[in-house]
TORBAKOL-804419 format. One record per residue: x, y, z of N, C-alpha, C, O, CB in turn; residue in one letter. Coordinates in nm, 4 decimals, always signed. Glycine has a CB too. Example, Ala and Ser with C-alpha at 12.3 -4.5 7.8 and 13.67 -1.06 7.14 Angstrom:
REM TORBAKOL-804419
NODE      n_px      n_py      n_pz     ca_px     ca_py     ca_pz      c_px      c_py      c_pz      o_px      o_py      o_pz     cb_px     cb_py     cb_pz  aa
NODE   +1.3190   -0.5690   +0.7800   +1.2300   -0.4500   +0.7800   +1.3200   -0.3300   +0.7800   +1.4236   -0.3319   +0.8465   +1.1308   -0.4473   +0.9046   A
NODE   +1.2850   -0.2250   +0.7080   +1.3670   -0.1060   +0.7140   +1.2900   +0.0030   +0.7870   +1.3409   +0.1138   +0.8039   +1.4084   -0.0598   +0.5725   S
This chain:
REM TORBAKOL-804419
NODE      n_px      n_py      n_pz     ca_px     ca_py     ca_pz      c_px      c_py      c_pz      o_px      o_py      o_pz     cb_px     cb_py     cb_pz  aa
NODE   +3.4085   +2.0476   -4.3467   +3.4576   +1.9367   -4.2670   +3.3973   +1.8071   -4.3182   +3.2971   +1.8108   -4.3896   +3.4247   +1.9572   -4.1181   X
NODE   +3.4487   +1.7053   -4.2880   +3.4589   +1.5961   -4.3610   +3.3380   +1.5133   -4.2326   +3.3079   +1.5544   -4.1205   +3.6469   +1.5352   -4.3902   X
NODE   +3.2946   +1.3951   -4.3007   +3.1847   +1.3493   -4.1828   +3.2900   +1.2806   -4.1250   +3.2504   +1.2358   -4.0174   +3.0336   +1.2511   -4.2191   X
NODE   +3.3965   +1.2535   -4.1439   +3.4631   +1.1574   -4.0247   +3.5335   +1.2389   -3.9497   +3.5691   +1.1897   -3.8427   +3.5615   +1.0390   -4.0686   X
NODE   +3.5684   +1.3576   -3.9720   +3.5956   +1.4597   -3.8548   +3.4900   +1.4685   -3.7443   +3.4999   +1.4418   -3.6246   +3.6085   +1.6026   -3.9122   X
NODE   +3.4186   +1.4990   -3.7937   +3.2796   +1.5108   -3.7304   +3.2564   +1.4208   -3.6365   +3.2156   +1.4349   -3.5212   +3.1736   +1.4988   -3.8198   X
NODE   +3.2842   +1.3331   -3.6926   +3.1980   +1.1937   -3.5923   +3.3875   +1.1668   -3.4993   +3.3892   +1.1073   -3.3915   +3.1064   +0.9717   -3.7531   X
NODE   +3.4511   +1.1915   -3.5288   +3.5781   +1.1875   -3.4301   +3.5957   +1.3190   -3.3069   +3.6530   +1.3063   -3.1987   +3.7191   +1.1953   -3.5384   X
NODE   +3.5305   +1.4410   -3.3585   +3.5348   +1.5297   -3.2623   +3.3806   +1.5104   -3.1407   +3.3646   +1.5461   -3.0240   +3.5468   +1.6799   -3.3526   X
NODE   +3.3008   +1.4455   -3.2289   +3.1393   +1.3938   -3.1004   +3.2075   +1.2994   -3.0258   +3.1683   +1.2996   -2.9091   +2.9625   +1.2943   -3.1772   X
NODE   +3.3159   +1.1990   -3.0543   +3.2945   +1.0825   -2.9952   +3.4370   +1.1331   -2.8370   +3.4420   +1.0707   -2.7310   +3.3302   +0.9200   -3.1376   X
NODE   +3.5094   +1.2281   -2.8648   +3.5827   +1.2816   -2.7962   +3.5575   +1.3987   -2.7285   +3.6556   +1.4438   -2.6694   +3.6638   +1.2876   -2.8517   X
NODE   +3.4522   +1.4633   -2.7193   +3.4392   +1.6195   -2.6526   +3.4118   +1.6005   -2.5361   +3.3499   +1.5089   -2.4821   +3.3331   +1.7203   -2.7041   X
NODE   +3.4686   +1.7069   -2.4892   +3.4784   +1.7348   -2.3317   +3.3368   +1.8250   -2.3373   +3.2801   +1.8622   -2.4400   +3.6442   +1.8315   -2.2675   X
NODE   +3.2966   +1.8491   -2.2036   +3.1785   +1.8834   -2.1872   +3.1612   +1.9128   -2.0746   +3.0969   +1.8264   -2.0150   +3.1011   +1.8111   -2.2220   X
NODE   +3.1993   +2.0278   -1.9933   +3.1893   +2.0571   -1.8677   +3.0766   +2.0963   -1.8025   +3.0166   +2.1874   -1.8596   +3.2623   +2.1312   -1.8485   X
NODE   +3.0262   +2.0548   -1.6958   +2.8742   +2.1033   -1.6272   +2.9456   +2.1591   -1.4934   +3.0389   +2.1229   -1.4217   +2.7339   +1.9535   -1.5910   X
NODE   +2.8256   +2.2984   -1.4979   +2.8289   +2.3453   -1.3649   +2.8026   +2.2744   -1.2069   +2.6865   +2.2335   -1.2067   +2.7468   +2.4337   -1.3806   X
NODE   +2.8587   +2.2504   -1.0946   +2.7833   +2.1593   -1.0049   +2.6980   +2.2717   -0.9624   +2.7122   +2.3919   -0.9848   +2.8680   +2.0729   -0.8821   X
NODE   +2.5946   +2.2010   -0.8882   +2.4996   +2.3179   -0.7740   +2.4987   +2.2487   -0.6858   +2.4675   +2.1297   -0.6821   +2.3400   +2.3735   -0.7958   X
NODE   +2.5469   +2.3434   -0.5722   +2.5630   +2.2522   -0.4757   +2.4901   +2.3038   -0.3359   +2.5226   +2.4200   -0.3117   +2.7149   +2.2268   -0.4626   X
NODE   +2.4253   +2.2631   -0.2653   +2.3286   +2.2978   -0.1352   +2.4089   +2.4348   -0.0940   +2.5153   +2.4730   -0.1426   +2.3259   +2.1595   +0.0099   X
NODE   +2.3239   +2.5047   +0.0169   +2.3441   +2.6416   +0.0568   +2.4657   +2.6166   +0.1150   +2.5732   +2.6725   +0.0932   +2.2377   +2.7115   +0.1478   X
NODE   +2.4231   +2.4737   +0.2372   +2.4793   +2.4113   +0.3458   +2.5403   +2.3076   +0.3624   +2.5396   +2.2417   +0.2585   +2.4185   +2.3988   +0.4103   X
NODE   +2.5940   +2.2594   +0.4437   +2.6202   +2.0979   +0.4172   +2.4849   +2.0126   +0.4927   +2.4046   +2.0532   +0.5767   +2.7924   +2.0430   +0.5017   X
NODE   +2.4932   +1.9237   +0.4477   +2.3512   +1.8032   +0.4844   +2.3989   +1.7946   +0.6704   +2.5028   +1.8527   +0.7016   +2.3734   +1.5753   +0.3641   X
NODE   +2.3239   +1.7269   +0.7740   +2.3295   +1.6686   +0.8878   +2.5058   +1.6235   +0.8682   +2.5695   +1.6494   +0.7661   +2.2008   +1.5422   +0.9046   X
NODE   +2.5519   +1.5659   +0.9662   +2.6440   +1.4515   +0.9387   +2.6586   +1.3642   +1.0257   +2.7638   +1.3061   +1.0526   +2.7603   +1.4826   +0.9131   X
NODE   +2.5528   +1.3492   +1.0759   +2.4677   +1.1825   +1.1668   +2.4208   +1.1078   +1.0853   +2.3928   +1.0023   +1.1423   +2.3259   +1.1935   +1.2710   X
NODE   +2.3885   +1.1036   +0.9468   +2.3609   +0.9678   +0.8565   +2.2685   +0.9326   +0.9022   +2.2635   +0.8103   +0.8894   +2.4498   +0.8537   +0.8481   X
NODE   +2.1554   +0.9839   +0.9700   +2.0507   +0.9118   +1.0416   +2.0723   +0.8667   +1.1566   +1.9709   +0.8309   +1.2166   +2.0090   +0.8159   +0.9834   X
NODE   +2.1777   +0.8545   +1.2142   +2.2249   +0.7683   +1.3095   +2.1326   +0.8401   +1.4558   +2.1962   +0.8538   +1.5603   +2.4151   +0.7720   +1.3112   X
NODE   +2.0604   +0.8604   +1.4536   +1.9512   +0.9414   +1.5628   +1.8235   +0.8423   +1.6703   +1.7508   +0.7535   +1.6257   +1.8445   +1.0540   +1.4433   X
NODE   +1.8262   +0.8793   +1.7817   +1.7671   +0.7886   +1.8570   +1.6459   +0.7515   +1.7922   +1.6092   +0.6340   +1.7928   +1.7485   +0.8326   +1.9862   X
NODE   +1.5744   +0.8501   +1.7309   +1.4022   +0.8245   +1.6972   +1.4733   +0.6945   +1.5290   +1.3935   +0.6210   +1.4708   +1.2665   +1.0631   +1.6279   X
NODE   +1.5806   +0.6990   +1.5011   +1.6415   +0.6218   +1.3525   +1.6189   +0.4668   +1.4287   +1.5327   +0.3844   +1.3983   +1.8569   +0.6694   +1.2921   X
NODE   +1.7272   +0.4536   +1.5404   +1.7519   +0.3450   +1.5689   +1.6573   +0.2667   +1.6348   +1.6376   +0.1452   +1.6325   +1.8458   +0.3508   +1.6205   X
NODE   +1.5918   +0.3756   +1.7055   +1.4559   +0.2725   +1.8177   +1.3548   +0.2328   +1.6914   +1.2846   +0.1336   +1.7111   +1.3315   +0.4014   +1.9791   X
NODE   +1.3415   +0.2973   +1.5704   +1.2254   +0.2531   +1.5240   +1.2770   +0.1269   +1.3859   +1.1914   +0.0597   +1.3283   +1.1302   +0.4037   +1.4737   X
NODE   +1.4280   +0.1157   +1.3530   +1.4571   -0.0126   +1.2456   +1.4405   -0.1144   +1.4008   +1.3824   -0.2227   +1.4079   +1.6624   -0.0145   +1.1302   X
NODE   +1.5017   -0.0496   +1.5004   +1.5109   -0.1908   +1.5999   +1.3813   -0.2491   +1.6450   +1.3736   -0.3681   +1.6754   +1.5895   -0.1619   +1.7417   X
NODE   +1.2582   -0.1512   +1.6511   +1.1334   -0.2134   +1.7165   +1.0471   -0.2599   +1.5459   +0.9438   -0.3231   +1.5676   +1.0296   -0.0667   +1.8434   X
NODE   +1.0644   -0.2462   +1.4526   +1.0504   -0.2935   +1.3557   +1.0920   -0.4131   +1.3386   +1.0093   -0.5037   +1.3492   +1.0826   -0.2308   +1.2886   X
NODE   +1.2382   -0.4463   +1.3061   +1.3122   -0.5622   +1.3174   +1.2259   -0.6515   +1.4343   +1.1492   -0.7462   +1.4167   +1.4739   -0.5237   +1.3575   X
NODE   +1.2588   -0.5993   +1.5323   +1.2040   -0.7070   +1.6298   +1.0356   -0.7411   +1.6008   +0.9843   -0.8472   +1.6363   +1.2263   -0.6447   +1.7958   X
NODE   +0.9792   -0.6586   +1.5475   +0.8295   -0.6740   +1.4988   +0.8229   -0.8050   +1.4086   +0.7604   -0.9085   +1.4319   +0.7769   -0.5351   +1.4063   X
NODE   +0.9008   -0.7749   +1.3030   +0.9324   -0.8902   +1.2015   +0.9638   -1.0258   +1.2144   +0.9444   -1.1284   +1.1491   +1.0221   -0.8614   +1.1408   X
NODE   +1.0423   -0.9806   +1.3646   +1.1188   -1.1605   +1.3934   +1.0126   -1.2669   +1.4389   +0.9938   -1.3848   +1.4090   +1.2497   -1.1671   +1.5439   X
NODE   +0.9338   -1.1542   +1.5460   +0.7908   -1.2001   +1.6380   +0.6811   -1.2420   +1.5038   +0.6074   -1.3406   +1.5003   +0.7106   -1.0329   +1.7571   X
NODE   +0.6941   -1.1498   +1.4124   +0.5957   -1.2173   +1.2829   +0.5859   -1.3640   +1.1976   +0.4913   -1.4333   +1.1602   +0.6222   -1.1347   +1.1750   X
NODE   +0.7609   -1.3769   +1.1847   +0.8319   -1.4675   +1.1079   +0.8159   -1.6223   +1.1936   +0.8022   -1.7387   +1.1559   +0.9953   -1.4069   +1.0905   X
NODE   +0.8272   -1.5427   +1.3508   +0.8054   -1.6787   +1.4226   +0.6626   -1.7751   +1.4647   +0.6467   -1.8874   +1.5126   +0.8633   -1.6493   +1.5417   X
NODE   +0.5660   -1.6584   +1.4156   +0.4238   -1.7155   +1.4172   +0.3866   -1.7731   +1.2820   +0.2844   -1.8393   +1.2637   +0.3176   -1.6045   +1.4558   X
NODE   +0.4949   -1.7376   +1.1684   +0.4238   -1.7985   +1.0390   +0.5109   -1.8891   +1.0850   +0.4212   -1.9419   +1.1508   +0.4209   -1.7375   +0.8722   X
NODE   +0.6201   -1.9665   +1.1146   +0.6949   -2.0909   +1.1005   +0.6290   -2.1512   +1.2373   +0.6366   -2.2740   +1.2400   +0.8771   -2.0747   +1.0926   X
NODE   +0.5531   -2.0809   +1.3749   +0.5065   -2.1666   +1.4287   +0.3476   -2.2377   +1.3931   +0.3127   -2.3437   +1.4451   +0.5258   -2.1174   +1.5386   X
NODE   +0.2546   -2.1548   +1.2897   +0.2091   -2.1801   +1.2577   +0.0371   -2.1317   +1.3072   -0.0808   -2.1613   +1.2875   +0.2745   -2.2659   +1.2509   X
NODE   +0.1316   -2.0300   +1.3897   +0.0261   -1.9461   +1.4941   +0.0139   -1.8223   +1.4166   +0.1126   -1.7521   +1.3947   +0.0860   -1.9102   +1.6656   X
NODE   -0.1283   -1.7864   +1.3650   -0.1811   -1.6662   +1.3371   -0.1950   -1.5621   +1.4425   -0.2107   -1.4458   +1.4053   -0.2943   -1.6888   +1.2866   X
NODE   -0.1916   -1.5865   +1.5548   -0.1982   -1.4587   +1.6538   -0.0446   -1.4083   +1.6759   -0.0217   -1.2926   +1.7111   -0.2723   -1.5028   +1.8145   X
NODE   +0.0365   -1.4829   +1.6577   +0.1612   -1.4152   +1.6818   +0.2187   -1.3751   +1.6235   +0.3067   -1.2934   +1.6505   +0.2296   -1.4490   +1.7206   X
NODE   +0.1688   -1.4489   +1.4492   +0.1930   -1.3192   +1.3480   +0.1922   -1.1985   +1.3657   +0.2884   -1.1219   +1.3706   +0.1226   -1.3088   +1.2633   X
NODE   +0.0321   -1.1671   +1.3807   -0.0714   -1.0245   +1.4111   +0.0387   -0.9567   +1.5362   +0.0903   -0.8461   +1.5201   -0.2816   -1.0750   +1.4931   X
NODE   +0.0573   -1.0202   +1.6284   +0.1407   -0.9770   +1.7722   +0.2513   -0.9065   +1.6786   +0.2555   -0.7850   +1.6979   +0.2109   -1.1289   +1.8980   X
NODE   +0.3444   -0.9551   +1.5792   +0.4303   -0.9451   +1.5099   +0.4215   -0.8160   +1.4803   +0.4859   -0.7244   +1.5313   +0.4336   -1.0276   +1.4214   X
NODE   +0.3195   -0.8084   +1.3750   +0.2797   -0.7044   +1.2911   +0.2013   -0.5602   +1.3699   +0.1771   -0.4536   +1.3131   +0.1812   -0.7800   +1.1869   X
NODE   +0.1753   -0.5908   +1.4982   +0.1134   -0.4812   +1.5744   +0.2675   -0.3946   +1.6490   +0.2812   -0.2732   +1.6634   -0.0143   -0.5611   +1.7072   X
NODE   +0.3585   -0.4947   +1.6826   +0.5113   -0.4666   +1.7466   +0.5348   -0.3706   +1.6303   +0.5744   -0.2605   +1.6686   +0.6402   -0.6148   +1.7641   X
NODE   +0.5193   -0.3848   +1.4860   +0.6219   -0.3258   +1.3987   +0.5330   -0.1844   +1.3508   +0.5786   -0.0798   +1.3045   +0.6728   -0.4426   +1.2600   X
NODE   +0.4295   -0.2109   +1.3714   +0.3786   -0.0838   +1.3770   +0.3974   +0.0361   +1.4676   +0.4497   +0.1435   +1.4381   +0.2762   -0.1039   +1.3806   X
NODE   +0.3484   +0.0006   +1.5764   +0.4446   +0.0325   +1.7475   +0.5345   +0.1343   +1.6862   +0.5313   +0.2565   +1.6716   +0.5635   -0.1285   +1.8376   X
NODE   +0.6359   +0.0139   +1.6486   +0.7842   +0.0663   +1.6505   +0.7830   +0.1826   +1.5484   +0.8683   +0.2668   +1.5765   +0.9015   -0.0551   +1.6059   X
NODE   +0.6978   +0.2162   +1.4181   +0.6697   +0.3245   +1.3609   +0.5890   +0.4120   +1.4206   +0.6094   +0.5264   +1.3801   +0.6304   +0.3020   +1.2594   X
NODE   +0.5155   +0.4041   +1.4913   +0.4339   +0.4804   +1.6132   +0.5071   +0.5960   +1.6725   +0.4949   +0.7179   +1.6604   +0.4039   +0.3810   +1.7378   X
NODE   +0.5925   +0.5136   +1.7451   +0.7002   +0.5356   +1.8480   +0.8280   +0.6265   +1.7949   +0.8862   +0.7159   +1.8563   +0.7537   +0.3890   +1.8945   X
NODE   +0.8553   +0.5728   +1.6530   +0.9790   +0.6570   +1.5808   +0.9412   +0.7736   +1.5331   +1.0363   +0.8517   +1.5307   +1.0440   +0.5916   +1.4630   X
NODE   +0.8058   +0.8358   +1.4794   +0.7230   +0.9504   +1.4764   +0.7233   +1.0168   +1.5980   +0.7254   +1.1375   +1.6218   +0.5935   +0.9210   +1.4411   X
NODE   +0.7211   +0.9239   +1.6689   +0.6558   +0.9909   +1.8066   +0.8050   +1.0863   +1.8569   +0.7998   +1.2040   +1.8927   +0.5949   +0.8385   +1.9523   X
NODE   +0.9398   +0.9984   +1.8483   +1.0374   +1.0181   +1.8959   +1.0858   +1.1700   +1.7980   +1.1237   +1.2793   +1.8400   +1.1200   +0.8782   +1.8949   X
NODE   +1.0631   +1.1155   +1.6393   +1.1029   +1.2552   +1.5881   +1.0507   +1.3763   +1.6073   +1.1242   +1.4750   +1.6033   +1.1020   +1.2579   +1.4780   X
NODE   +0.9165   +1.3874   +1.6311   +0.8168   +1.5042   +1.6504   +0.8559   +1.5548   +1.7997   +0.8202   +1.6676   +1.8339   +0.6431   +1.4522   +1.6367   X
NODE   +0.9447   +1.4543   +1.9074   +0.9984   +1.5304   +2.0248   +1.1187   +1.5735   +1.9769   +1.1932   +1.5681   +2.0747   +1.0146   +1.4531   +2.1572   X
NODE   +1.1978   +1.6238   +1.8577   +1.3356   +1.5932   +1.8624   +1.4096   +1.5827   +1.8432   +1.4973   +1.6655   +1.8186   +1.3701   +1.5641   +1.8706   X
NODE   +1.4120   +1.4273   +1.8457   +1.5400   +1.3155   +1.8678   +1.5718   +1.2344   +1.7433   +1.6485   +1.1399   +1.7247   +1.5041   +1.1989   +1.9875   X
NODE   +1.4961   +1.2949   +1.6710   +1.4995   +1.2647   +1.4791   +1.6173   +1.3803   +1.3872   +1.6458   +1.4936   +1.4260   +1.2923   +1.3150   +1.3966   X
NODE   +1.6568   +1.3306   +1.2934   +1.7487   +1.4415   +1.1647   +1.7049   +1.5715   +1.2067   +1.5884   +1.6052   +1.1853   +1.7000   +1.4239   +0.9711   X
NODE   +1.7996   +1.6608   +1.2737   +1.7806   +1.8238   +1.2705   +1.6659   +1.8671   +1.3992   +1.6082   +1.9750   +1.4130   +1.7088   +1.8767   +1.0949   X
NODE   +1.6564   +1.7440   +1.4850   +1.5962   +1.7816   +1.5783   +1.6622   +1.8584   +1.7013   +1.7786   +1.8337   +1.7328   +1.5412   +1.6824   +1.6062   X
NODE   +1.6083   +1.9244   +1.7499   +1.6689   +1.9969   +1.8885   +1.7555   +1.9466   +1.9553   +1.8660   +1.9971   +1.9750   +1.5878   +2.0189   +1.9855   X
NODE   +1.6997   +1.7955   +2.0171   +1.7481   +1.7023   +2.1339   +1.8523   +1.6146   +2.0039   +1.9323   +1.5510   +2.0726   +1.5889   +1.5891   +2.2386   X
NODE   +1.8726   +1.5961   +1.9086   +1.9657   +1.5183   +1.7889   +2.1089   +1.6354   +1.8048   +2.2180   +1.5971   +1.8470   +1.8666   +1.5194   +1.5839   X
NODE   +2.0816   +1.7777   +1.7628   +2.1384   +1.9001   +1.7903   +2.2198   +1.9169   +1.9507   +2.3342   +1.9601   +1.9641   +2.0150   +2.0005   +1.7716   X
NODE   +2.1644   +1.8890   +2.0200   +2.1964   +1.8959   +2.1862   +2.2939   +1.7990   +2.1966   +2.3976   +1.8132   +2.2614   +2.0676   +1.8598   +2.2970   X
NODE   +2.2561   +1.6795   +2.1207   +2.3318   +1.5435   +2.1364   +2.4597   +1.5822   +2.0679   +2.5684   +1.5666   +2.1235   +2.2550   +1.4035   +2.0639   X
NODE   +2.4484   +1.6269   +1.9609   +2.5604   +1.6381   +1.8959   +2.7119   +1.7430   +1.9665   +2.8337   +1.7323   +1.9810   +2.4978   +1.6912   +1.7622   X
NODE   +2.6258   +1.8186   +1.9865   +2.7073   +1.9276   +2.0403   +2.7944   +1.8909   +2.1889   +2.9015   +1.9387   +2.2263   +2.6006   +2.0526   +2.0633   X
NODE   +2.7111   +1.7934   +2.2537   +2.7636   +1.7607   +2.3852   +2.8769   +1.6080   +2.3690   +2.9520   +1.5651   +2.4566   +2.6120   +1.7329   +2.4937   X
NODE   +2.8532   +1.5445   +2.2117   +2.9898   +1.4606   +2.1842   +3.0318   +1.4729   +2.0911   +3.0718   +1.3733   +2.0309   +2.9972   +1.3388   +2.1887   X
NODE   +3.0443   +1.6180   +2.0270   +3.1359   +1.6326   +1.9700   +3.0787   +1.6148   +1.7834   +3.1455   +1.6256   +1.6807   +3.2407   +1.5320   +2.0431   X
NODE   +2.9772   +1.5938   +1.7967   +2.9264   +1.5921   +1.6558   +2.8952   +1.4378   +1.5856   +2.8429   +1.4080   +1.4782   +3.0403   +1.6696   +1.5684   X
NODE   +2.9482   +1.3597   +1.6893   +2.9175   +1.1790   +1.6621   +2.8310   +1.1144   +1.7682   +2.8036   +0.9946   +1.7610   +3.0687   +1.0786   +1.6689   X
């Protein structure tokens, strides 16, 4: 074979891969779970309370800020370890009683 065969059959080959694909299918709540939402929302709100002590110029309400957003990770642990987090019992309960959304 000629090298420009060669280099015309590399630049065209098909090449099929096996997929592997999970046992199961994943959740299909996307996170969308009480311990998900209480803890971006008490975060968020941690941040805003932070943002508003650096533009007011107040160091304690930063800290106030930054203690809220911790909290709110506190609290979202707290919520998954009852639960109410991805593949939790009470997430499971929820689902089943609307239908899977």
């Amino acid at each position: 074979m000629s090298d420009n065969t060669l280099a015309h059959r590399a630049q065209n080959a098909t090449v099929t891969e096996a997929a592997h694909l999970p046992p199961s299918a994943p959740p299909t709540n996307h996170g969308r779970t009480v311990a998900a939402w209480t803890t971006t929302w008490v975060v968020v709100l941690g941040g805003l309370i932070a943002a508003g002590g650096m533009v007011a110029a107040q160091a304690w309400i930063f800290w106030v800020g930054i203690g809220v957003a911790l909290l709110g990770l506190v609290v979202g642990k707290t919520l998954q370890v009852l639960g109410h987090g991805q593949g939790g019992a009470a997430t499971a309960a929820r689902a089943a009683r609307t239908g899977g959304h």
